[in-house]
ROKEVO-921591 format. One line per 4 residues: number of its first residue (from 0); for each residue y, x, z of N, C-alpha, C. Coordinates in steps of 0.05 Angstrom, whole numbers, plus 32768, in hexadecimal, padded with zeros to 4 digits. Example, Ala and Ser with C-alpha at 12.3 -4.5 7.8 and 13.67 -1.06 7.14 Angstrom:
% ROKEVO-921591
0 = 7F8E/8108/809C/7FA6/80F6/809C/7FBE/8108/809C | 7FD3/8101/808E/7FEB/8111/808F/8001/8102/809D
END
This chain:
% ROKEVO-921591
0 = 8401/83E7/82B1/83FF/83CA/82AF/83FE/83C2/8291 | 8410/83CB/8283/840D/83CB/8260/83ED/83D5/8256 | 83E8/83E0/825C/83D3/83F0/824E/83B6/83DA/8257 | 83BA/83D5/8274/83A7/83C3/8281/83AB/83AF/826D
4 = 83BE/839D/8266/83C6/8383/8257/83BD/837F/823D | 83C6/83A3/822E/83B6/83A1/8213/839F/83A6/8211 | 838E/83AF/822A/8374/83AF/8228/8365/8394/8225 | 8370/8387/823E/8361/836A/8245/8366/8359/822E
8 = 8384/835A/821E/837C/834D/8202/8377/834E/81EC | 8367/8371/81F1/8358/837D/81D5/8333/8374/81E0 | 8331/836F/81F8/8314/8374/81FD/831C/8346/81FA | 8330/833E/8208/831F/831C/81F6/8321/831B/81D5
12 = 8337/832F/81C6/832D/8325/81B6/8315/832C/81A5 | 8307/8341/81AB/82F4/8351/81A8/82DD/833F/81B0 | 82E1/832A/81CA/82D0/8318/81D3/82C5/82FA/81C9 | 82DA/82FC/81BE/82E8/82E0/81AC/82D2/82DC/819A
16 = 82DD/82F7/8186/82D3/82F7/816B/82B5/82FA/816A | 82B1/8312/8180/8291/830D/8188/8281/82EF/8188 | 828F/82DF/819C/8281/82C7/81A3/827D/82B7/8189 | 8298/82BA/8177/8295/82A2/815B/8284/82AF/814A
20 = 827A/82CA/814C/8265/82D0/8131/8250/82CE/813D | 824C/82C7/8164/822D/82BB/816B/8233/82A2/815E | 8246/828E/8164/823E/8275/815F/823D/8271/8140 | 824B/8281/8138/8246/827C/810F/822A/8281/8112
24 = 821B/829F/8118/8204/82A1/8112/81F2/8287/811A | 81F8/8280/8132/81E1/8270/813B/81EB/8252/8134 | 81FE/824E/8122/8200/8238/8116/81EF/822B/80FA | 81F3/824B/80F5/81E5/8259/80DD/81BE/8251/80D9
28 = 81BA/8262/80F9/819C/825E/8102/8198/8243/80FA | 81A6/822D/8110/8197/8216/811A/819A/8201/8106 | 81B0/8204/80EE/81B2/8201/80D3/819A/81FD/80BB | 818E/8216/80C0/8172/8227/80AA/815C/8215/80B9
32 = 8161/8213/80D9/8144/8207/80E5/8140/81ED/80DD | 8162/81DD/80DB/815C/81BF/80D0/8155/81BD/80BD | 815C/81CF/80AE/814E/81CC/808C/8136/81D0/808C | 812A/81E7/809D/810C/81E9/8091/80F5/81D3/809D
36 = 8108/81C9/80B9/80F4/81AD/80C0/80F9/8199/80AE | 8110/8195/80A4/810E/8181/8093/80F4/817E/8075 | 80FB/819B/8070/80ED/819D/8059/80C6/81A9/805A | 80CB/81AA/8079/80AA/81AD/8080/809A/818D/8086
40 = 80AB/8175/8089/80A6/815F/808C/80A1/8155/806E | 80BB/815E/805D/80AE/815C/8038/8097/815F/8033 | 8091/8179/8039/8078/817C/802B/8061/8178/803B | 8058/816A/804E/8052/8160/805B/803E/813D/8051
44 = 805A/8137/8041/8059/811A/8033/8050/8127/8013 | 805E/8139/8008/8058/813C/7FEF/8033/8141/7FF0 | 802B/814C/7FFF/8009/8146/8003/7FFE/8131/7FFA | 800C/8117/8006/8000/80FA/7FF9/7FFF/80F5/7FD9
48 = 7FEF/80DF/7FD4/7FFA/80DD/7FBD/800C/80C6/7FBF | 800D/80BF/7FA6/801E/80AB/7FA0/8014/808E/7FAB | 7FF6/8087/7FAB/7FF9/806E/7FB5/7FF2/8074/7FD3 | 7FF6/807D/7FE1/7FFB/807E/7FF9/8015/807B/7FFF
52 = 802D/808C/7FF4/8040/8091/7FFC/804A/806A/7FEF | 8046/805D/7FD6/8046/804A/7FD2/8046/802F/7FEA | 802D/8035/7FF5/8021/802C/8005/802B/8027/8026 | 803B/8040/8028/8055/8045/8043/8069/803C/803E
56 = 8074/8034/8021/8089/8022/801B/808F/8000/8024 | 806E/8001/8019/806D/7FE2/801C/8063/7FD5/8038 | 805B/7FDF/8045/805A/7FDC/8058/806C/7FE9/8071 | 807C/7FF4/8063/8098/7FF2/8071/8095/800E/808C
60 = 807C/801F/8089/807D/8031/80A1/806D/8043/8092 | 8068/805D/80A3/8057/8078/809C/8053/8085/80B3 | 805B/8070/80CF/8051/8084/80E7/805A/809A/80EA | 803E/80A7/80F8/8043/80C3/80F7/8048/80DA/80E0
64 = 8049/80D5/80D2/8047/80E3/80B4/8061/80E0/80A2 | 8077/80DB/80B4/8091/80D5/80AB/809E/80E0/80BF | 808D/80EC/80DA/80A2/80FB/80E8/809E/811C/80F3 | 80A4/812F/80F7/8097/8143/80F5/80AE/8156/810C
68 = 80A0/8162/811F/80AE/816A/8137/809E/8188/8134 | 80B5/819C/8136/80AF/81B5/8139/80B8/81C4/814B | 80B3/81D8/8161/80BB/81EA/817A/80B7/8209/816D | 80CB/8213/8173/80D2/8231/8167/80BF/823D/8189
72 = 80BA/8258/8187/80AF/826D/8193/80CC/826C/81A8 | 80E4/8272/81A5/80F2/8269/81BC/80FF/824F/81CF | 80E8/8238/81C4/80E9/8220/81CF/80FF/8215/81BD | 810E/820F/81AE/8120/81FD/81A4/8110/81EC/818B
76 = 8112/81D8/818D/8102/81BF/8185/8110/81B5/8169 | 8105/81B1/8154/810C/81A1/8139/8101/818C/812F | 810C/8171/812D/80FC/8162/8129/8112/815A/810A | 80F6/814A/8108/80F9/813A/80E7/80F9/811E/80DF
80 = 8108/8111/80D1/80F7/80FB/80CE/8103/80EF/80BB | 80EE/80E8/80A3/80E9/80D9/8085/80F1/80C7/807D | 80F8/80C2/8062/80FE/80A6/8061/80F9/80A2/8046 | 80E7/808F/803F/80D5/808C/8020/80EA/8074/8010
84 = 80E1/8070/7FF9/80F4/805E/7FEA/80EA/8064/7FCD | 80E9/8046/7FB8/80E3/8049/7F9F/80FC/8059/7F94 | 80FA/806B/7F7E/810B/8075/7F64/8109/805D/7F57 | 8120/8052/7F4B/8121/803C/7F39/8118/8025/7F48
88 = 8104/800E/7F3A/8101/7FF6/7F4A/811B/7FED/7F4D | 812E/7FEB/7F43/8150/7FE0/7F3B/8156/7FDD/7F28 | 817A/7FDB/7F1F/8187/7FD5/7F10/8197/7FEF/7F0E | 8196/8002/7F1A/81A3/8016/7F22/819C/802C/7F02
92 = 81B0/803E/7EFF/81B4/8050/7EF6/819C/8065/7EF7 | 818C/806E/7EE4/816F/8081/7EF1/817D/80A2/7EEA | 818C/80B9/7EF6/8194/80D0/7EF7/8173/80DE/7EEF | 817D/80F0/7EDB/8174/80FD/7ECC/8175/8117/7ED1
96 = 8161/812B/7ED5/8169/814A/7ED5/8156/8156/7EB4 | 8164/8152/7EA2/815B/815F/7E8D/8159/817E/7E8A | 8145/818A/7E85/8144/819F/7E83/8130/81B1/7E6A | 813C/81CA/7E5D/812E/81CC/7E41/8115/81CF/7E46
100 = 80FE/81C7/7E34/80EA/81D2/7E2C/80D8/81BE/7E4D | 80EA/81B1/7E54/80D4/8196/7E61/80DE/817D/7E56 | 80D2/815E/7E60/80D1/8148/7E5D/80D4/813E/7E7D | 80E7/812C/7E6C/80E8/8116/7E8E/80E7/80FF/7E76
104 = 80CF/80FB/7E86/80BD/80DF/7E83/80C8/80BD/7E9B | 80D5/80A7/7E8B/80DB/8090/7E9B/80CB/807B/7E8F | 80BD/8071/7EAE/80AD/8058/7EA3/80B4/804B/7E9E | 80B5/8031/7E83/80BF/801F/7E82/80A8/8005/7E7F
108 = 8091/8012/7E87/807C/7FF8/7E92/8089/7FDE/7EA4 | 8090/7FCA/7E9E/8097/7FB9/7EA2/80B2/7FAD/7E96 | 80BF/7FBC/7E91/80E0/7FBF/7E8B/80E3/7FA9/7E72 | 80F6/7F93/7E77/80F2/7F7A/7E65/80ED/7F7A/7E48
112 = 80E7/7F73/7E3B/80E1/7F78/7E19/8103/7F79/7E14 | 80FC/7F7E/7DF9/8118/7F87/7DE5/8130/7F89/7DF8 | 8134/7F96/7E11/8142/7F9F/7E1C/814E/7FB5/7E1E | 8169/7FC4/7E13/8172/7FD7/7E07/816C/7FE2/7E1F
116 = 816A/800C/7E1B/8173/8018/7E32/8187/8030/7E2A | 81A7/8035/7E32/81B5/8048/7E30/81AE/8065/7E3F | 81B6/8076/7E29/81AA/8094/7E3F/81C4/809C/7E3D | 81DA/80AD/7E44/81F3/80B6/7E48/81F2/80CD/7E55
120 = 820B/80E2/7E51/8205/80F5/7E64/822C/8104/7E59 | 8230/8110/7E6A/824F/811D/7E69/824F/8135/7E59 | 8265/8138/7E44/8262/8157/7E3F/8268/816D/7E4C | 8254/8182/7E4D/825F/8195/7E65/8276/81AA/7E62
124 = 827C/81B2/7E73/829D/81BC/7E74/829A/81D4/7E6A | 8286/81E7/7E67/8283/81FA/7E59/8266/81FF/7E4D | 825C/8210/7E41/8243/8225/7E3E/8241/8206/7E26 | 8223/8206/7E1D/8220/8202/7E03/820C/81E3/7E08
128 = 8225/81D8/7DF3/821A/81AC/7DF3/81FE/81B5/7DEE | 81EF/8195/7DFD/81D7/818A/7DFD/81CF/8175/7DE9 | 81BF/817E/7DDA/81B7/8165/7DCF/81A2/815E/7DD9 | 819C/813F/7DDC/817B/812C/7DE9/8170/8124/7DD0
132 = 8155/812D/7DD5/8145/811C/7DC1/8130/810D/7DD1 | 8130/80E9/7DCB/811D/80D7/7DD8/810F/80D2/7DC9 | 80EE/80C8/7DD8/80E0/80B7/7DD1/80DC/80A5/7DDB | 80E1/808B/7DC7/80D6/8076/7DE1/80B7/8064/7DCF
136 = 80B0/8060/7DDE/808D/8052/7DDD/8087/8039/7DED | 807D/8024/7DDA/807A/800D/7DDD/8062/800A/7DCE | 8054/7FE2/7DD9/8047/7FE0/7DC8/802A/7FD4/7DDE | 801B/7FD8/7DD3/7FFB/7FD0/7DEA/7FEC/7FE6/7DE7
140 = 7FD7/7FEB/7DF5/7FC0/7FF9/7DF8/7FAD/7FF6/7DD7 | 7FAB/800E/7DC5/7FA4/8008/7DA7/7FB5/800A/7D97 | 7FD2/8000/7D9A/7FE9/7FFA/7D83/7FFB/8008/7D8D | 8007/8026/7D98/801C/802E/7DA8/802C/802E/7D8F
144 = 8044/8033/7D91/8060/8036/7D81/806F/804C/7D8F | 807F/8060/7D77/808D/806B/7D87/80A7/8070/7D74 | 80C4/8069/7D7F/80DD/806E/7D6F/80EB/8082/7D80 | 80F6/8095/7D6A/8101/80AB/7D77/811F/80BB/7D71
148 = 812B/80B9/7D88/814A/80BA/7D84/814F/80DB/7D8C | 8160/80E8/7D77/816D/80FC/7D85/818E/8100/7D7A | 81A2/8108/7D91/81BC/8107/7D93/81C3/8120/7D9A | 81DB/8124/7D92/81ED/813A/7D9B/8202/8140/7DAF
152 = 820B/813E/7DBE/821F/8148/7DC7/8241/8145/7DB4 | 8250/8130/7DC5/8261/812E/7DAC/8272/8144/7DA6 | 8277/8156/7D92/8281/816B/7D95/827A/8183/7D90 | 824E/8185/7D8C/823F/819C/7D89/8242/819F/7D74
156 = 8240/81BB/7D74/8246/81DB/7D5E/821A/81D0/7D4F | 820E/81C5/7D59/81FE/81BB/7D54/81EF/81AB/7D3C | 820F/81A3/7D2E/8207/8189/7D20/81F6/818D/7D08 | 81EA/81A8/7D04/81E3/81AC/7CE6/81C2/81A6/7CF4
160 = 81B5/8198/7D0D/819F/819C/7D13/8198/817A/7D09 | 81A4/816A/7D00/81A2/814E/7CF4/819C/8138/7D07 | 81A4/8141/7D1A/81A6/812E/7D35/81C1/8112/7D3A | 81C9/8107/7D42/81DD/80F0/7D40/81EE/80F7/7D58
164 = 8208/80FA/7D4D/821C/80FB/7D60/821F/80DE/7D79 | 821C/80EA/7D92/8217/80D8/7D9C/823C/80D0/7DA9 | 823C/80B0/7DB2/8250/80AB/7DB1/8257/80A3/7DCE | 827F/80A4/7DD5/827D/809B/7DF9/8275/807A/7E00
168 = 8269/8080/7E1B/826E/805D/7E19/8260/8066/7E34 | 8266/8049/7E41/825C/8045/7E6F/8268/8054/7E7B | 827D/8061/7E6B/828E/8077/7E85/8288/808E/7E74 | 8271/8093/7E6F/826D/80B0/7E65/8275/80BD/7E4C
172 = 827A/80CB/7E45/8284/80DE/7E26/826C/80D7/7E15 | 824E/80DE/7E1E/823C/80D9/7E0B/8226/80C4/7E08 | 8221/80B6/7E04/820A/80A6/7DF8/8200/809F/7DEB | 81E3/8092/7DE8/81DC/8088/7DD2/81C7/8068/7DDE
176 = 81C1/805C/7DD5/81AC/803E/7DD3/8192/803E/7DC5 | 8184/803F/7DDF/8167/803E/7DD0/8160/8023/7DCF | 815B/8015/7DBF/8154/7FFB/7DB4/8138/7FF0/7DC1 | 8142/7FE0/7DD1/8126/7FCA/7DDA/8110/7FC7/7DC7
180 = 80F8/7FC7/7DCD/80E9/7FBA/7DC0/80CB/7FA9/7DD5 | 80BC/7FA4/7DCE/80A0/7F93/7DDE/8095/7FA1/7DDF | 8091/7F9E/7DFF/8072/7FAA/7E0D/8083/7FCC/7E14 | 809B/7FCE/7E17/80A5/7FE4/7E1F/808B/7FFC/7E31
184 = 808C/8018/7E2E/807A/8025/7E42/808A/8043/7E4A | 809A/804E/7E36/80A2/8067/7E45/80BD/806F/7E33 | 80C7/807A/7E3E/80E1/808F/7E37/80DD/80A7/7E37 | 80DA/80B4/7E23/80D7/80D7/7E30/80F2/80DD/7E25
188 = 80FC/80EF/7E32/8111/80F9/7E30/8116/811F/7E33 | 8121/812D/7E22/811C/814C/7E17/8139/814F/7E13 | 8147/816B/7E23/815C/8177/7E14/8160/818D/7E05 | 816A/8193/7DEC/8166/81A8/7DE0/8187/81C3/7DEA
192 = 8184/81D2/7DE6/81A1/81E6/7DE9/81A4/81E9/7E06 | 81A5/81D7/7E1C/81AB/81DF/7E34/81A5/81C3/7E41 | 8199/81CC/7E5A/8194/81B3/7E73/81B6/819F/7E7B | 81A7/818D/7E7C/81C7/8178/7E84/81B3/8162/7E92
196 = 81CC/8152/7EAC/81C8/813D/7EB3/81CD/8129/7EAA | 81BB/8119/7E9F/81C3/8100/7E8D/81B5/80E3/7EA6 | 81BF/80CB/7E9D/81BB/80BC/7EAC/81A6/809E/7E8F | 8195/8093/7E9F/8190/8082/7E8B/8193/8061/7E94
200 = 81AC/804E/7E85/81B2/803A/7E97/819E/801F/7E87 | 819C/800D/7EA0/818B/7FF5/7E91/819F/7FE1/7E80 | 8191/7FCD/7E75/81A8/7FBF/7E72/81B1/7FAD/7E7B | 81C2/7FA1/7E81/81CB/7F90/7E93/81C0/7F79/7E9F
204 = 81B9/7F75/7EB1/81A8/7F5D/7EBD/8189/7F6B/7EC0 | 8186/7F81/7EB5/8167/7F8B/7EC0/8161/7F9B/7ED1 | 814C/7FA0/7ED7/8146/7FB8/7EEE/812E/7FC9/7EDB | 812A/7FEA/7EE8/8121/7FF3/7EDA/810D/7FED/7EF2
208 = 80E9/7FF4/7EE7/80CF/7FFC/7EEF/80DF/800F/7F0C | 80C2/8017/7F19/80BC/8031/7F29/80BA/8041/7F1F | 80C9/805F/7F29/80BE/8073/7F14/80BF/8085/7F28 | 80B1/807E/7F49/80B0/8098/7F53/80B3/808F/7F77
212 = 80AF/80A3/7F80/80B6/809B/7FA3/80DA/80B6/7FA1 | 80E3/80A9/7FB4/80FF/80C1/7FBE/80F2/80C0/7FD6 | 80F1/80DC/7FDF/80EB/80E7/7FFC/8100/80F1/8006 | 810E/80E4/8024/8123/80EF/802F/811F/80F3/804B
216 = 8125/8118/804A/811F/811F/806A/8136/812B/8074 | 8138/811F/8088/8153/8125/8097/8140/8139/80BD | 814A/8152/80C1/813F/816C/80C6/8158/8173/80DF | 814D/816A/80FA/816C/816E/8109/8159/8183/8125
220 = 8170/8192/8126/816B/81AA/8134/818B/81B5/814A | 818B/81AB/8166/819F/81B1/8177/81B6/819C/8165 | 81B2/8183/8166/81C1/8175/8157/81D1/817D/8140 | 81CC/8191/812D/81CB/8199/8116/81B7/8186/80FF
224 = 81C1/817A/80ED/81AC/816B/80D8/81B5/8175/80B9 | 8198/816D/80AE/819A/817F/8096/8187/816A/807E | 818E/815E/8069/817D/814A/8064/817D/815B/8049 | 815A/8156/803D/814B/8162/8028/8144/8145/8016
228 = 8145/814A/7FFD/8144/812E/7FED/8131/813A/7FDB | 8116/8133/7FD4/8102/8131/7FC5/80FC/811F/7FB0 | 80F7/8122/7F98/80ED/8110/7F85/80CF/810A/7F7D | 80BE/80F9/7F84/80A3/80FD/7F7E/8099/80EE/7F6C
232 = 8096/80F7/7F57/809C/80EA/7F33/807D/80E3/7F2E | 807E/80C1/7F24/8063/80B7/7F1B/8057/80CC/7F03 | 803C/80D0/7F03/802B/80E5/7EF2/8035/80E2/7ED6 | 803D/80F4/7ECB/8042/80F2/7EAB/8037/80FE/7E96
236 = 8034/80F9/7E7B/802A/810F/7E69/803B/812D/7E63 | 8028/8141/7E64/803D/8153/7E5F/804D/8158/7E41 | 8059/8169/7E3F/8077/8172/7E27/8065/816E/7E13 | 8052/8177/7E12/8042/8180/7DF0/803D/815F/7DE0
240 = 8035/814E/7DF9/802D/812A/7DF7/803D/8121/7DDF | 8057/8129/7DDF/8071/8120/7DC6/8061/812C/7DAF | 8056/8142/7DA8/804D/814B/7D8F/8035/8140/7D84 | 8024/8135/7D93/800B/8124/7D91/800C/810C/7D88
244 = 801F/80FC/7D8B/802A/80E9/7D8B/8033/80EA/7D63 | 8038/80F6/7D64/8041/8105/7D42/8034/8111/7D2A | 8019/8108/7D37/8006/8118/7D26/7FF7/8107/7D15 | 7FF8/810C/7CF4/7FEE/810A/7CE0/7FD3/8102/7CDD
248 = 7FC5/8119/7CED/7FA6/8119/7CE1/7F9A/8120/7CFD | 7F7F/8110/7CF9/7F73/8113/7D17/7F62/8130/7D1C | 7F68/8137/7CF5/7F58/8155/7CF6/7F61/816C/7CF8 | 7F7A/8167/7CEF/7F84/8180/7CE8/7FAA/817F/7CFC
252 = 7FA1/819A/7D07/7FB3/819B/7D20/7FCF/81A3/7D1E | 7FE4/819A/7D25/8006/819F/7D19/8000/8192/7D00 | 8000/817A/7CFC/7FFC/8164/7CE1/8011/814F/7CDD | 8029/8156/7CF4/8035/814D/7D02/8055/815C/7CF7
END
C-alpha cells in the first residue's frame, strides 16, 4: 500500500510538471503568433506611403488595410488590428532616439516664429556622457539660415572638445534652448560619444508640426495580445546634408 501511494504521488507529480511546461510552452507559442500577426499587419501599412496613410487619418478609417487575419496549418486563427495617429501635431513632448553617426531630423515647418525649442535629455547611469550637436534652419526658399548649438553632458570627461556645458532644467539633468527665429523649418539633431534618449519640448502655449504617422498593431491569438508600435518618419535629408550646408566654395569640396 506504501509503495502503491509513493508511486501514485511520484507519477502526479511527474504529471503536474509535465502539464505546466505544455502550458509554458504553448503560452510561449501562442505569444510569438500574436506578435508576428501583429507585426505582419505593420508591414503591411508600412507599404503605403505617407499620404495615404495621411489620408486614413483624416478620414478617420483604413478598412480593410488596418485589419489583417491569419490561420496557422493547424487551424488556430490570428487576427490584427491597426491603429494610425499623427507623431507630434501637439503640445506634447517629441521623444528622441539619438543615435551616433545618424540624424533625427524634426519638422518645424509651421512651428510659431521666434518660438524657443528646449532639447534635454538625463545623464546616463553609466558607460560614457553624450554630447548633442544641433542644427536648426530657418528662413524662405533662397535665404536659408542656419545656427548651430553643441552641448555636453554635465559632467563630460569631454570638455576639451569646446562644446557648452549643458545645464538642468524641465525635470531633466541636461539642457539646452535653441532660440526662435522666422520662418522656422528643421531641427537636426546628432549625438557624439554614445546614443541617448533625449526629448525635445515646445514652448509653452505651442504645438509642434507633424513629423510622422505612429502605427499601432495590436496581434491577438487564443486571447493572448501582443501590441507592436512603429514610427513612420516624414522623408528627410540624409547625415552628410549638415556638411553642405557649411561649405565655403561652390568649387572646391570640404571648403567647409
Amino acid at each position: 500500500v506504501i509503495l502503491m501511494v509513493v508511486s501514485v504521488a511520484i507519477g502526479v507529480s511527474v504529471s503536474t510538471s509535465f502539464l505546466k511546461r505544455v502550458n509554458r510552452f504553448s503560452s510561449v507559442d501562442t505569444a510569438t503568433r500574436a506578435t508576428g500577426v501583429a507585426e505582419a499587419a505593420i508591414e503591411k501599412l508600412l507599404l503605403k506611403d505617407i499620404a495615404t496613410l495621411s489620408g486614413y487619418i483624416q478620414n478617420n478609417t483604413c478598412g480593410s488595410d488596418c485589419s489583417l487575419q491569419i490561420t496557422g496549418i493547424d487551424g488556430i486563427v490570428g487576427s490584427a488590428t491597426v491603429l494610425l495617429s499623427y507623431l507630434g501635431n501637439s503640445s506634447a513632448n517629441l521623444e528622441v532616439n539619438l543615435k551616433q553617426s545618424e540624424v533625427y531630423e524634426i519638422n518645424l515647418s509651421g512651428y510659431p516664429n521666434s518660438k524657443n525649442v528646449s532639447v534635454c535629455w538625463n545623464t546616463p547611469v553609466s558607460g560614457n556622457y553624450p554630447s548633442i550637436f544641433a542644427n536648426y534652419i530657418y528662413g524662405i526658399s533662397g535665404s536659408y539660415n542656419v545656427v548651430s548649438y553643441a552641448y555636453n553632458t554635465s559632467g563630460s570627461l569631454n570638455s576639451g572638445n569646446g562644446f557648452t556645458g549643458a545645464t538642468a532644467n524641465n525635470g531633466y539633468s541636461n539642457c539646452f534652448t535653441v532660440i526662435g527665429q522666422s520662418n522656422p523649418q528643421l531641427l537636426r539633431l546628432k549625438t557624439e560619444y554614445a546614443d541617448i534618449n533625449a526629448v525635445v519640448i515646445p514652448a509653452q502655449g505651442t504645438a509642434f508640426p507633424k513629423q510622422g504617422i505612429l502605427i499601432e498593431s495590436i496581434g491577438t491569438v487564443s486571447g493572448i495580445s501582443k501590441k507592436i508600435t512603429v514610427k513612420k518618419m516624414y522623408e528627410s535629408v540624409p547625415y552628410e546634408f549638415d556638411y553642405t550646408i557649411f561649405q565655403k566654395s561652390l568649387s572646391e569640396p570640404l571648403s567647409n
